[in-house]
MARBA-3410 file (N, C-alpha, C, O; in Angstrom, 1 decimal):
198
-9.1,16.1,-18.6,-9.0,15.5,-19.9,-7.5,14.9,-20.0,-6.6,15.7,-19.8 ~ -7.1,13.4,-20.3,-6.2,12.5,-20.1,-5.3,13.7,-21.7,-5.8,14.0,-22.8 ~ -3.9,13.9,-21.2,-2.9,14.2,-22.5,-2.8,12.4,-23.0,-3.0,11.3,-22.5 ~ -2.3,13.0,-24.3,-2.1,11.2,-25.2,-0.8,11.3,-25.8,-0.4,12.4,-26.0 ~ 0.0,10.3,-26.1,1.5,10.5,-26.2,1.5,8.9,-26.9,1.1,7.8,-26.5
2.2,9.4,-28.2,2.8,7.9,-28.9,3.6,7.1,-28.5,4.7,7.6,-28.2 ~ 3.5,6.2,-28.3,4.5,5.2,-28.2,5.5,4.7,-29.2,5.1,4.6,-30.4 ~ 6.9,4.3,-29.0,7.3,3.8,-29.9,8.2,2.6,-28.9,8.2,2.7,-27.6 ~ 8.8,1.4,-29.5,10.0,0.7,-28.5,10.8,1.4,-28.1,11.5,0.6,-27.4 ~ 11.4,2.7,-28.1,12.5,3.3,-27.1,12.0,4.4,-26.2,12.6,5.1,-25.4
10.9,4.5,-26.5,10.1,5.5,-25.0,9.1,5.2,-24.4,8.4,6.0,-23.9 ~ 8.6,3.5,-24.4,7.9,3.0,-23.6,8.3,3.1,-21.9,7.6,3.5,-21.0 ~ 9.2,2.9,-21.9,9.8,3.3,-20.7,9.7,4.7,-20.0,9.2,4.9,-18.9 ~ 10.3,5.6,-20.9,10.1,7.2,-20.7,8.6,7.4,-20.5,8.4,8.1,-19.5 ~ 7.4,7.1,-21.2,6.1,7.2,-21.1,5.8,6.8,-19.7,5.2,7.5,-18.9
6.4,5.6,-19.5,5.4,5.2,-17.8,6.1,6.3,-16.8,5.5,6.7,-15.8 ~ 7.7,6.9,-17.2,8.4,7.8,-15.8,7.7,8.9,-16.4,7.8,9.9,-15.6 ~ 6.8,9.3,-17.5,6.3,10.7,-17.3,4.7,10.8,-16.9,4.0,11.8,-16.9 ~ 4.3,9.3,-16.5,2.7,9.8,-16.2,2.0,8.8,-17.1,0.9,8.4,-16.7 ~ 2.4,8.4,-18.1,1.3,8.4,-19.1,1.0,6.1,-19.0,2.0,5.4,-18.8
0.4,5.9,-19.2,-0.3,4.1,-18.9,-0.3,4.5,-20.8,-0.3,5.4,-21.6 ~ -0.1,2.8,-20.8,-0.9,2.3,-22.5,-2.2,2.3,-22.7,-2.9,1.8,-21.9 ~ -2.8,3.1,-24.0,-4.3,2.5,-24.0,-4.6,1.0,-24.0,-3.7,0.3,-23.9 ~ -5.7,0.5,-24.0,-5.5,-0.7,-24.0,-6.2,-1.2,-25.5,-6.3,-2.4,-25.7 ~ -6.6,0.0,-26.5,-7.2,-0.5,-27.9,-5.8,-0.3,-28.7,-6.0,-0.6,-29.9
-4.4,0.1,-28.3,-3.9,1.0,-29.4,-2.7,0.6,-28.5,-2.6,1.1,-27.4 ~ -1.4,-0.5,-28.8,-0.6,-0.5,-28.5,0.3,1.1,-28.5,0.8,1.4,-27.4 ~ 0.6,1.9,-29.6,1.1,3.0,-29.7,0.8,4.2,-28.9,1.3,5.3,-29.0 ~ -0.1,4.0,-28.3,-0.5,5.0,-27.9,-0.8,5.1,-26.2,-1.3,4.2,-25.6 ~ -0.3,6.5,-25.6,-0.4,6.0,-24.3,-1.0,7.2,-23.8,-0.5,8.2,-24.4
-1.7,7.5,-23.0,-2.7,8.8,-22.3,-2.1,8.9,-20.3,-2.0,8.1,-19.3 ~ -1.9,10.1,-20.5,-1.7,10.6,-19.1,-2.9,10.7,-18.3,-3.9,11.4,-18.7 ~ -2.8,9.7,-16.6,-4.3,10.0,-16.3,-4.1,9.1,-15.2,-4.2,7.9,-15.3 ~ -3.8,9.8,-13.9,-3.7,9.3,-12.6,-3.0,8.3,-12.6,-3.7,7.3,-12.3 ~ -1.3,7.9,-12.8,-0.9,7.1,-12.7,-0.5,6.7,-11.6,-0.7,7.5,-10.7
0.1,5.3,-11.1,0.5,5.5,-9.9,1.9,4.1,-10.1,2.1,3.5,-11.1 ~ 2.8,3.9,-8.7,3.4,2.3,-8.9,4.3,2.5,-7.6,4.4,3.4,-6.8 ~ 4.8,1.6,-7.7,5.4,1.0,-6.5,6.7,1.5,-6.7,7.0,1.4,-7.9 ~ 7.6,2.0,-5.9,9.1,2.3,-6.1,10.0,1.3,-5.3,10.4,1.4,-4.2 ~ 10.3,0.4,-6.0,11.0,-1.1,-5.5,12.0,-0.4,-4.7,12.1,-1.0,-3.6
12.8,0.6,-4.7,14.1,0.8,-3.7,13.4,0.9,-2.5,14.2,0.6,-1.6 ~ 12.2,1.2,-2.1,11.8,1.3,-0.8,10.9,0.2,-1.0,9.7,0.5,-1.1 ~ 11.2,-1.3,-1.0,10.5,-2.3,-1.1,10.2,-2.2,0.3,10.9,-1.5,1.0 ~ 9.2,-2.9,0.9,8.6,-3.2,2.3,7.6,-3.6,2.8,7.2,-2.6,3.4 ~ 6.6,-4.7,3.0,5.6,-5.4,3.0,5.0,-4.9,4.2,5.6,-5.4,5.2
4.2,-4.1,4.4,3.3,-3.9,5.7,2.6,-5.5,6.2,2.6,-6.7,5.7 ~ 2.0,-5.0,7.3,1.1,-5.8,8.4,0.0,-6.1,7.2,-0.1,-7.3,7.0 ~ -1.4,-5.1,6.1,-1.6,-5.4,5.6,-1.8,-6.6,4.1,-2.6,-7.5,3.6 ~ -0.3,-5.7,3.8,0.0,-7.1,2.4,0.6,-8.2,3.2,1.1,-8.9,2.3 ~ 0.9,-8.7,4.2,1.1,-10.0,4.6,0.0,-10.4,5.0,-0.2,-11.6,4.6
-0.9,-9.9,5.6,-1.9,-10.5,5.8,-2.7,-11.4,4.5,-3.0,-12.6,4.4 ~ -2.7,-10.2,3.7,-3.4,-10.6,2.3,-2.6,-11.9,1.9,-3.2,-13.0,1.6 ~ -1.3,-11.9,1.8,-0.5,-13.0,1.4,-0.6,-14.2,1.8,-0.3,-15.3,1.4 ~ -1.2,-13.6,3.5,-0.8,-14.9,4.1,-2.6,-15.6,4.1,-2.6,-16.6,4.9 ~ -3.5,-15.4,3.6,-4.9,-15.4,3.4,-4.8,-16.3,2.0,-5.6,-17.2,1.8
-3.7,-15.7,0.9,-4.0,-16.2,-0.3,-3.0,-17.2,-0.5,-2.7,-17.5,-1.6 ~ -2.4,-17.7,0.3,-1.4,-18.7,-0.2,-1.6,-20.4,-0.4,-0.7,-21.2,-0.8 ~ -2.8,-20.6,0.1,-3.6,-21.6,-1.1,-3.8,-21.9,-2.5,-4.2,-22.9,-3.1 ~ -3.2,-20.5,-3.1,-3.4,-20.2,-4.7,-2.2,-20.5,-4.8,-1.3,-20.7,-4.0 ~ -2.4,-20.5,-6.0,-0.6,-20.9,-7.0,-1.1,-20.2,-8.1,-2.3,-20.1,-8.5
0.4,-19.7,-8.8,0.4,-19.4,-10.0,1.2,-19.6,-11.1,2.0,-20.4,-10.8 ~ 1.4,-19.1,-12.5,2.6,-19.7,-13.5,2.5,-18.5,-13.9,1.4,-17.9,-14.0 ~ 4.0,-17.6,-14.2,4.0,-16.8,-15.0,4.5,-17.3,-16.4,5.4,-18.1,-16.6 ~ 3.7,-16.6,-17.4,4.1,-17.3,-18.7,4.2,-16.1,-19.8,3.5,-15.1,-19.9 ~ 5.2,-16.5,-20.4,5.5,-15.7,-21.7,4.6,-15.6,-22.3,4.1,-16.6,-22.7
3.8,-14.3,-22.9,2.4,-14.0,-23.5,2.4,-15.0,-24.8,1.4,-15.6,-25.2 ~ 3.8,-15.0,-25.4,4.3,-15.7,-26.9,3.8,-17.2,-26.9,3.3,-18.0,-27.7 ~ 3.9,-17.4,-25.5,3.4,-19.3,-25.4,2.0,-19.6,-24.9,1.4,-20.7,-24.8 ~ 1.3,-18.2,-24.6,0.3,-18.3,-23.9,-0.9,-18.9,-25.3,-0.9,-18.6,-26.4 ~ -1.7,-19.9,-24.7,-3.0,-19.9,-25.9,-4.2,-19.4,-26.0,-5.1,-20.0,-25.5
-4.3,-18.2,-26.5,-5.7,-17.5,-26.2,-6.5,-18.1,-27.0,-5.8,-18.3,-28.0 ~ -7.6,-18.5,-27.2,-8.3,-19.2,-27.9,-9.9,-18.7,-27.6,-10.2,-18.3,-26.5 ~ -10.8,-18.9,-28.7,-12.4,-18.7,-28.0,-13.0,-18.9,-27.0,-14.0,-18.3,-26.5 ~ -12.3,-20.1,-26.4,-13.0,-20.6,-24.8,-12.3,-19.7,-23.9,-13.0,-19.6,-22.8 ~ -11.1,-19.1,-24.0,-10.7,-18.6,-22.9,-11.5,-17.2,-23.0,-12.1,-17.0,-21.9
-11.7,-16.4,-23.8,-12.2,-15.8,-24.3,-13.7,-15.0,-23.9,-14.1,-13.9,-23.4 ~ -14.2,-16.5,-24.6,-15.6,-16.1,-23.8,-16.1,-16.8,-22.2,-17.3,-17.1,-21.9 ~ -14.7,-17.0,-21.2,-14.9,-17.1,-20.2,-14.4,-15.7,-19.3,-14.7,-15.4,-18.1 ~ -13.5,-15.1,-20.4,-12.9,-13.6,-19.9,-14.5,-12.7,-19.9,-15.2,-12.1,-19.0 ~ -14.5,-13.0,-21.1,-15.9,-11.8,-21.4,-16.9,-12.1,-20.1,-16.9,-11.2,-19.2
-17.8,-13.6,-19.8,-18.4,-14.1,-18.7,-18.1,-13.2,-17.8,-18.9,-12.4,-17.4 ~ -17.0,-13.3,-17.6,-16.5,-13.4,-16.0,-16.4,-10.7,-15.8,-16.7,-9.9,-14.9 ~ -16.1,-10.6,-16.8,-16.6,-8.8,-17.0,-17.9,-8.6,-17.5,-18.5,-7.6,-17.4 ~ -18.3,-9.4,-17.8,-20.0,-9.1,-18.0,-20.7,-9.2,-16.6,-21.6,-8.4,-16.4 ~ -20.2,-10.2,-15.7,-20.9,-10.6,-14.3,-20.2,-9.5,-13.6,-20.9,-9.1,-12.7
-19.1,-8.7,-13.8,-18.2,-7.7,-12.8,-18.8,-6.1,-13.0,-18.6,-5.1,-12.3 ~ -19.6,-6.4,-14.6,-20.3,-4.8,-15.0,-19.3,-4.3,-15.4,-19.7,-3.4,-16.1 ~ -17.7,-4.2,-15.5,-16.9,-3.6,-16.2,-17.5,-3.4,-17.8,-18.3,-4.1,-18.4 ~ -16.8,-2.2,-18.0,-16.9,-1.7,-19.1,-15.9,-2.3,-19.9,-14.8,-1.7,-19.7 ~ -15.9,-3.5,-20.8,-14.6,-3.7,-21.3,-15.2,-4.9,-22.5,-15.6,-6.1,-22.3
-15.1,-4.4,-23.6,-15.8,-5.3,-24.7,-14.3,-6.5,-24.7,-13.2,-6.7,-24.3 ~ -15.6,-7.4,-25.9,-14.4,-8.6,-26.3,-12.9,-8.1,-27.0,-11.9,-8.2,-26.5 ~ -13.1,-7.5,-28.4,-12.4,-6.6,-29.1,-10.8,-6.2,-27.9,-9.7,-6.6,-28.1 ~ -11.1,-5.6,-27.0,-10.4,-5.2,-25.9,-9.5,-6.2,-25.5,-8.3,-6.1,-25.6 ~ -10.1,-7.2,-25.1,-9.6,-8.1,-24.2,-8.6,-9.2,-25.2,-7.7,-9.9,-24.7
-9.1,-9.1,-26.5,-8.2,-10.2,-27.6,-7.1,-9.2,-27.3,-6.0,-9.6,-26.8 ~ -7.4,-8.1,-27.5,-6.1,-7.0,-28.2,-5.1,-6.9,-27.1,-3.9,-6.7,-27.4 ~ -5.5,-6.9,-25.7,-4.6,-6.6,-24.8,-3.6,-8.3,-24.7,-2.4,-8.3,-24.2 ~ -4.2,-9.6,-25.0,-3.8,-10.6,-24.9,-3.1,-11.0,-26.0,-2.3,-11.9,-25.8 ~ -3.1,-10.6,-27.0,-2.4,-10.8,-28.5,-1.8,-9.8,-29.4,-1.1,-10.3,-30.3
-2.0,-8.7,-29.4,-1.1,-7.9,-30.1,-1.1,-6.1,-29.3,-1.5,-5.0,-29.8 ~ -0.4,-6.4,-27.7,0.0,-5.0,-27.2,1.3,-5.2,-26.9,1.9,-6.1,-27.4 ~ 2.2,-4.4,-25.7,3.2,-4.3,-25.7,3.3,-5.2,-24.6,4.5,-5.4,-24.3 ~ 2.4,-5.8,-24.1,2.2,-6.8,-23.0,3.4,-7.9,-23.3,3.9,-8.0,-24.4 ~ 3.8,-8.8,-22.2,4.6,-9.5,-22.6,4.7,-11.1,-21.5,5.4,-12.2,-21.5
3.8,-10.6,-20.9,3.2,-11.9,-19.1,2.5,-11.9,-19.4,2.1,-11.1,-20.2 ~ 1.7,-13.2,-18.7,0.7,-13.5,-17.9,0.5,-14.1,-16.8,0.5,-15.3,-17.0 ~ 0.4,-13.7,-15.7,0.2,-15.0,-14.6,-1.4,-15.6,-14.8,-2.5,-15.3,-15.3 ~ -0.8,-16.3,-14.4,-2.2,-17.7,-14.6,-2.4,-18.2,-12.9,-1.5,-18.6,-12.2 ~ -3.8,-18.1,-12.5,-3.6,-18.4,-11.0,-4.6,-19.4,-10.6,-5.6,-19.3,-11.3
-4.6,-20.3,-9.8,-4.9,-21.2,-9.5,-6.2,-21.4,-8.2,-6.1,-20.6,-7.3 ~ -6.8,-22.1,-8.1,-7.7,-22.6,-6.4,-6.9,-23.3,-6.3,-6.1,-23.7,-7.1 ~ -7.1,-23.8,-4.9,-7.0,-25.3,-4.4,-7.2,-26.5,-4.9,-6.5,-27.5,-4.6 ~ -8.4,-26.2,-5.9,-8.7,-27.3,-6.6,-8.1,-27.5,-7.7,-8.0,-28.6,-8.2 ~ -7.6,-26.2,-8.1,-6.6,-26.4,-9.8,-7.2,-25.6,-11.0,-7.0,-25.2,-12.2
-8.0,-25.5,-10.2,-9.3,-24.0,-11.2,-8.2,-22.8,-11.3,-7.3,-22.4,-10.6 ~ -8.8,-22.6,-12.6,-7.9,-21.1,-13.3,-8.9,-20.3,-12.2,-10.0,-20.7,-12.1 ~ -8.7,-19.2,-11.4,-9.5,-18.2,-11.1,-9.0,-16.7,-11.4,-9.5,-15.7,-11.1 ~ -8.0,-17.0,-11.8,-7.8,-14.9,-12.5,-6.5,-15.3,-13.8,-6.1,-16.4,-14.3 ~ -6.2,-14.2,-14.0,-5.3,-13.7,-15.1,-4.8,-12.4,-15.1,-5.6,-11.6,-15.7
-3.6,-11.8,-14.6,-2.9,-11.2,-14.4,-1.8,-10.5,-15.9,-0.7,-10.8,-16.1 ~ -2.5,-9.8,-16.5,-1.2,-9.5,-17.8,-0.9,-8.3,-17.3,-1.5,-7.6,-16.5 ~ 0.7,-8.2,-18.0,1.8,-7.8,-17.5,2.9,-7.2,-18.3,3.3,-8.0,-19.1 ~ 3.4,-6.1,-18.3,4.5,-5.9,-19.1,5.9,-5.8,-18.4,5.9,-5.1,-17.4 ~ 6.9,-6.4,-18.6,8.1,-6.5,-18.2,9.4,-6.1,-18.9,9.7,-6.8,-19.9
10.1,-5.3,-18.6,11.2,-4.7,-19.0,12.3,-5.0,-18.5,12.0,-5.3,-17.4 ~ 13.6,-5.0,-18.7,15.2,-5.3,-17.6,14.7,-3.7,-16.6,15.5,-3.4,-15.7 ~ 13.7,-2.8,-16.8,13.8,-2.1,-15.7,12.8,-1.9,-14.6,12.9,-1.7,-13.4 ~ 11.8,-2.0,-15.4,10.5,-1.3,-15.1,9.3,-2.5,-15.1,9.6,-3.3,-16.0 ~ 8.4,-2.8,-14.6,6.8,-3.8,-14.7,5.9,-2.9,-14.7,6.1,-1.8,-14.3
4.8,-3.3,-15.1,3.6,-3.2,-14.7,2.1,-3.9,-15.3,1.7,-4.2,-16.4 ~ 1.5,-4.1,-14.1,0.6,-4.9,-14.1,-0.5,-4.4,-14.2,-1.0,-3.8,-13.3 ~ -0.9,-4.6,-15.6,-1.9,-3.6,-16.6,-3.1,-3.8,-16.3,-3.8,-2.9,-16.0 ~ -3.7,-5.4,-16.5,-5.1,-5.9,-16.6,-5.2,-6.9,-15.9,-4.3,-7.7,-15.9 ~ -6.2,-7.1,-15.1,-6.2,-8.1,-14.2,-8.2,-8.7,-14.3,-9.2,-8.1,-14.3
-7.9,-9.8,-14.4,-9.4,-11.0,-14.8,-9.5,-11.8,-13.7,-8.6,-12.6,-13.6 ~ -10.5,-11.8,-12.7,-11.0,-12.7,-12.0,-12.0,-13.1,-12.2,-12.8,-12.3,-12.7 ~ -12.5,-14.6,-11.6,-13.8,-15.4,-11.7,-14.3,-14.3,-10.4,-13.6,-14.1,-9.4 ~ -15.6,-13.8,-10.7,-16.4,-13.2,-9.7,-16.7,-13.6,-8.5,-16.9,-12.7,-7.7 ~ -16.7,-14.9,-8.3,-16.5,-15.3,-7.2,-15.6,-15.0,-6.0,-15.7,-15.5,-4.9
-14.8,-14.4,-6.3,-13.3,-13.9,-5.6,-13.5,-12.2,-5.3,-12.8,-11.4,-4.5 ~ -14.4,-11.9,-6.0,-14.0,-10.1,-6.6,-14.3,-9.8,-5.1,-14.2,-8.6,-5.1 ~ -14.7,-10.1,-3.9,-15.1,-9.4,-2.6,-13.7,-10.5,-1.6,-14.2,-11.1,-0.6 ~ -12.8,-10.6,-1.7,-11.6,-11.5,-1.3,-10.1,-10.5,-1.5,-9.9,-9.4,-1.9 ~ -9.5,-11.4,-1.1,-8.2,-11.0,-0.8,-7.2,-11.3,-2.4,-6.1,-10.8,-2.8
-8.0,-12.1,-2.9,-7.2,-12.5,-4.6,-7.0,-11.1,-5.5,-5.9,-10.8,-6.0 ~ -7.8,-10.6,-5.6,-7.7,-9.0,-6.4,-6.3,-8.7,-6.1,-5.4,-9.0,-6.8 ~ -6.3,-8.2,-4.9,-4.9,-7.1,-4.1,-3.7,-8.5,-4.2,-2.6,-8.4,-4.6 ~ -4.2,-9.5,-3.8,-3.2,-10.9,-4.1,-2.1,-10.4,-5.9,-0.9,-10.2,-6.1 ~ -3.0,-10.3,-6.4,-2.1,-10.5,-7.7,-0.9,-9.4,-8.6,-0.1,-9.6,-9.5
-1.6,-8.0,-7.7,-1.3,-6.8,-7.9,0.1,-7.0,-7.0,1.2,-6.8,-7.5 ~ 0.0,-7.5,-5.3,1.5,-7.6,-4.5,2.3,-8.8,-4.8,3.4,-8.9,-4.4 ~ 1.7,-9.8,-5.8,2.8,-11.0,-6.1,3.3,-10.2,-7.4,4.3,-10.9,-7.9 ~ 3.0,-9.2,-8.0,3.9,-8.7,-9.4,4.9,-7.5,-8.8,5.9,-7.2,-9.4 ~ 4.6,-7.2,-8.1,5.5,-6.2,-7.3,6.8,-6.9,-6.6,8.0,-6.7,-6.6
5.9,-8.0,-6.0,7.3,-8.7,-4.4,7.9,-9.5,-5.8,9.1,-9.7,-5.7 ~ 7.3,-9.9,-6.8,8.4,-10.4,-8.3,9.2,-9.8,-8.9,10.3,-10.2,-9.1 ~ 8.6,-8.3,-9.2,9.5,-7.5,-9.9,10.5,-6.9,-9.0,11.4,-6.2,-9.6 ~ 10.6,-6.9,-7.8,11.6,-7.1,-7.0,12.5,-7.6,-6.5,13.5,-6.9,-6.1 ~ 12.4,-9.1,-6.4,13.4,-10.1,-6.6,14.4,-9.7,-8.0,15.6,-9.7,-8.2
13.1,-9.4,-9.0,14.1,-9.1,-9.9,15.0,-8.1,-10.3,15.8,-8.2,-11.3 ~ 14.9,-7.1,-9.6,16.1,-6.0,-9.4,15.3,-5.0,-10.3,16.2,-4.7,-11.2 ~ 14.4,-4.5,-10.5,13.6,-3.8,-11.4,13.7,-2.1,-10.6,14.1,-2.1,-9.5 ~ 13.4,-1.0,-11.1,13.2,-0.2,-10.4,12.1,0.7,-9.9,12.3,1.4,-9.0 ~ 10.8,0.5,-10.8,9.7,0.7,-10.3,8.8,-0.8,-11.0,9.2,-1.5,-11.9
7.4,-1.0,-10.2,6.2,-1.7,-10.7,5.2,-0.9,-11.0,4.5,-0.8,-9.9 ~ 4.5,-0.1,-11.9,4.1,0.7,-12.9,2.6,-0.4,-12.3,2.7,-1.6,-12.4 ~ 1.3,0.3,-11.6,0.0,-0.2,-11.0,-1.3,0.5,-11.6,-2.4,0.3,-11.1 ~ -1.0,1.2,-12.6,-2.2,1.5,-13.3,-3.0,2.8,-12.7,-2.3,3.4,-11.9 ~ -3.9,3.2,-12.9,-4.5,4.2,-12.3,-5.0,4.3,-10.8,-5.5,3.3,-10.2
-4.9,5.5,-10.2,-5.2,5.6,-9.0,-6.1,7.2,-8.6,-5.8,8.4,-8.8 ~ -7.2,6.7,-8.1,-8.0,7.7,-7.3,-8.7,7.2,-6.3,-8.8,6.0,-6.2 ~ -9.4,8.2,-5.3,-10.4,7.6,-4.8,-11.3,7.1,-5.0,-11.9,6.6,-4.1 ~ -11.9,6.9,-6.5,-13.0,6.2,-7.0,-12.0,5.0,-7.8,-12.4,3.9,-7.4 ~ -11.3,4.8,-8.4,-10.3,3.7,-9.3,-8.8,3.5,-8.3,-8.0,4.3,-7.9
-9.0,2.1,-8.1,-7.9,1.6,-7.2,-7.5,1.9,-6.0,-6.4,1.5,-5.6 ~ -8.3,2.7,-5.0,-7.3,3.1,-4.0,-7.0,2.3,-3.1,-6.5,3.0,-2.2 ~ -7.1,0.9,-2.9,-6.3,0.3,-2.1,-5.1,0.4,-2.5,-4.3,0.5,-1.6 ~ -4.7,0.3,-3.7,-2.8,0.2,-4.0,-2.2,1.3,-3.2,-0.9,1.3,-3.4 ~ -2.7,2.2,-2.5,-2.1,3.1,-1.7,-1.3,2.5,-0.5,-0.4,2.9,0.3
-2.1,1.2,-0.6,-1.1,0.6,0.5,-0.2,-0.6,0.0,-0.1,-1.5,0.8 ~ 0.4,-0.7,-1.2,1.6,-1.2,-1.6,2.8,-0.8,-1.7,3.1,0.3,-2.3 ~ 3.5,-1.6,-1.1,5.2,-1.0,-0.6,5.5,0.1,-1.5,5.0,0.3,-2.6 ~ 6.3,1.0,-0.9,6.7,2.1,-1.8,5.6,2.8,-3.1,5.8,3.0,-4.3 ~ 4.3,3.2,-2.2,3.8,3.5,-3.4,4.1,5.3,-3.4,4.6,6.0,-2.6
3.7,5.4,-4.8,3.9,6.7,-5.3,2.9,7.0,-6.2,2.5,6.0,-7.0 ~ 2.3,8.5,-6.4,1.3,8.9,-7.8,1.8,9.8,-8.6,2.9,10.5,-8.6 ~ 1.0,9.6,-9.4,1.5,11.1,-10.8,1.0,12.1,-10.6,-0.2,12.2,-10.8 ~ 1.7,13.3,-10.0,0.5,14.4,-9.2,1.3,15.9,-10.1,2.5,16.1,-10.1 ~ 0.5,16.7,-10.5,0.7,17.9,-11.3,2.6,17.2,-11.5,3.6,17.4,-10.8
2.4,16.7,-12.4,4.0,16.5,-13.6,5.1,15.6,-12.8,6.1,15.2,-13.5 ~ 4.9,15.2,-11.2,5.7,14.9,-10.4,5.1,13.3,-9.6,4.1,13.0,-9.0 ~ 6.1,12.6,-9.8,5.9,11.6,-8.5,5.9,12.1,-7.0,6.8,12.7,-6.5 ~ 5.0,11.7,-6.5,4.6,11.8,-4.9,4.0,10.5,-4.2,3.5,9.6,-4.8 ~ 4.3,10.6,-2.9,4.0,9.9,-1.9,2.5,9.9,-1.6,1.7,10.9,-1.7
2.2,8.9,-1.3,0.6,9.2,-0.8,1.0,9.6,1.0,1.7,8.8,1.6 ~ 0.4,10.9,1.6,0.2,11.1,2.2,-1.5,11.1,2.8,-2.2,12.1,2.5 ~ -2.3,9.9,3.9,-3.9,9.7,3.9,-4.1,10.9,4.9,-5.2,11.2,5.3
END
């Protein structure tokens, strides 16, 4: 059973170093529950994430200030489409709230070849700390290299930018476990960050 812990603006920070993710109905509120993230001082791209990089570099993307972003009904109910075709569990309600009033503060916006939107990446950014909360792709991709694509371009970002962890959302063997293979990963394991040892 996940512990739950308030948020306020001066322990958002302290929340992600003790375990605990944002809900995603309840900016205030944040629940402990398999966290995991990347530790930027041991940044280091394996044979894997280049691969993936070097597979997805047809795509482009824009990161944008959530403040300028325009969420609107069409984007909307192409978000919902596109989790209804994926079977996620994730209503509309959800998806306005995490794009318009959480502590979120990005979005990458990502591109085909052709210029097609195919995912959306939200993101919270701090002078210390990232993490890349919620991630929307057109289904068409969801068996591709784009998923793990957007998860290693907010990390190899939040590194350039001198950050000190990228905060990757939950981790188990059933929820996320490829991120075990991003640079410097670490989990939230009884009260403590740890290494994934497979």
């Amino acid at each position: 059973m996940p512990q739950f812990n308030i948020a306020t603006s001066q322990n958002i920070e302290e929340n992600y170093e003790k375990g605990f993710l944002p809900q995603r109905n309840d900016k205030n509120l944040f629940y402990q529950d398999s966290s995991c993230r990347s530790d930027l001082s041991i940044f280091q791209l394996n044979s894997e994430n280049r691969r993936i990089i070097r597979k997805t570099e047809n795509f482009s993307f824009e990161k944008i200030f959530l403040n300028d972003f325009i969420y609107d009904i069409e984007l909307q109910k192409k978000l919902y489409s596109w989790v209804k075709t994926l079977e996620w569990d994730f209503p509309v309600s959800s998806i306005k709230n995490i794009f318009t009033n959480h502590i979120f503060n990005y979005v990458y916006v990502w591109k085909n070849e052709e210029s097609k939107i195919i995912a959306y990446a939200v993101c919270y950014f701090s002078p210390t700390i990232s993490h890349i909360a919620y991630v929307f792709y057109d289904p068409e991709y969801s068996h591709g290299n784009l998923p793990i694509r957007l998860v290693l371009q907010v990390i190899e970002d939040s590194q350039k930018l001198g950050l000190k962890y990228c905060y990757l959302g939950r981790f188990s063997k059933e929820t996320g476990y490829y991120k075990r293979n991003m640079p410097g990963f670490q989990f939230f394991d009884n009260n403590q960050w740890v290494e994934y040892n497979s």
